[in-house]
C-alpha positions in Angstrom: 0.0 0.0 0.0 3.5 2.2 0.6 3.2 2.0 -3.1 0.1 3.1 -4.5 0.9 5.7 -1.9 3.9 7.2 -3.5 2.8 6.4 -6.9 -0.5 8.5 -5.7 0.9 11.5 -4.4 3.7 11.6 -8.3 0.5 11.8 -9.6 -0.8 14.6 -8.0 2.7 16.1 -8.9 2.3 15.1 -12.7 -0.6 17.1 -12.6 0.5 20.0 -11.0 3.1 19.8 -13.8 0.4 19.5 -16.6 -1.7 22.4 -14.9 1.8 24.4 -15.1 2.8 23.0 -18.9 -0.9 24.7 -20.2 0.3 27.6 -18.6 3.7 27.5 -20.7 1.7 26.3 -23.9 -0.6 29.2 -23.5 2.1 31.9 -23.1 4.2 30.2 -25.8 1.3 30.8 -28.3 1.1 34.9 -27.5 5.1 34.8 -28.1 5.8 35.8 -32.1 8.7 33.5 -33.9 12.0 34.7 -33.5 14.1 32.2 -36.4 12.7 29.8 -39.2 10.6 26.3 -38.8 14.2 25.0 -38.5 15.0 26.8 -35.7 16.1 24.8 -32.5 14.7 27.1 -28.9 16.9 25.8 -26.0 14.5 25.4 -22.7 16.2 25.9 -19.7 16.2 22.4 -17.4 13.2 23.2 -15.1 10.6 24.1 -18.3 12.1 21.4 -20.0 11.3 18.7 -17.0 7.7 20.5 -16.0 6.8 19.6 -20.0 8.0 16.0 -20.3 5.3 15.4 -16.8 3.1 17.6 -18.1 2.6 15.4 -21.0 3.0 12.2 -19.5 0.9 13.3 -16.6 -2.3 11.7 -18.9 -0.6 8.2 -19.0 0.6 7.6 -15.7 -2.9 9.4 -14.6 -4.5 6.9 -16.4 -2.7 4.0 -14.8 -3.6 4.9 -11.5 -7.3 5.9 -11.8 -7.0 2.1 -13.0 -5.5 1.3 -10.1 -8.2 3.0 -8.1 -10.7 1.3 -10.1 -9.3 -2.0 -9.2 -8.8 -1.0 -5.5 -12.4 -0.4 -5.1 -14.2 -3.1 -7.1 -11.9 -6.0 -5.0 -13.0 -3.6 -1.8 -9.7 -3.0 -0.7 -8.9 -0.9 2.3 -6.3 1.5 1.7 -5.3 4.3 3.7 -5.3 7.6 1.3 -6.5 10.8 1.7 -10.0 10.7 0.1 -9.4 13.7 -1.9 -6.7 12.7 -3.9 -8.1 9.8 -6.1 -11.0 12.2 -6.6 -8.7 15.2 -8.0 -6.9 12.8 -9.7 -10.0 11.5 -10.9 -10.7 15.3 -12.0 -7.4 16.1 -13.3 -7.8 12.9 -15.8 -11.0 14.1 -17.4 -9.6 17.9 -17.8 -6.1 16.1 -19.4 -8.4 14.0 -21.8 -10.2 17.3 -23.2 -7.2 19.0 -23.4 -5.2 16.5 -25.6 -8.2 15.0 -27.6 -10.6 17.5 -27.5 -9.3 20.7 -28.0 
């Protein structure tokens, strides 16, 4: 249960990250282009690591509302806050619109 635990609260993380990589996308958009369609923009280390979960925050979201799923139809006990596999839950619907949807 130590694990579904950790692996909880990285998802709650992930989708802090996605929350922060629409932010980025959004303010990217507004920005005019600088060079050609062959131009290469360096992102510093912390925009570059807030992307990559951003955009794998749907996947690994996806794999543990499963997990929650699975948790509750075998009616296992487990000890997690009750609001986290709901805004997980919540952040897995809002990451589906965004990326298919929109």
């Amino acid at each position: 249960m130590k694990l579904i635990s950790f692996f909880s609260k990285f998802t709650f993380i992930c989708n802090i990250s996605f929350v922060l990589f629409m932010i980025f996308n959004k303010i990217e958009a507004k920005k005019a282009i600088v060079g050609g369609r062959d131009t290469v923009v360096a992102i510093p280390f912390f925009k570059d690591l807030i992307i990559v979960l951003g955009i794998s925050a749907i996947f690994i979201n996806f794999v543990m509302c499963a997990v929650y799923l699975f948790i509750i139809i075998g009616k296992r006990f487990f000890l997690l806050p009750k609001w986290l596999p709901i805004i997980n839950f919540i952040f897995l619907i809002v990451e589906f619109y965004f990326f298919f949807l929109t």
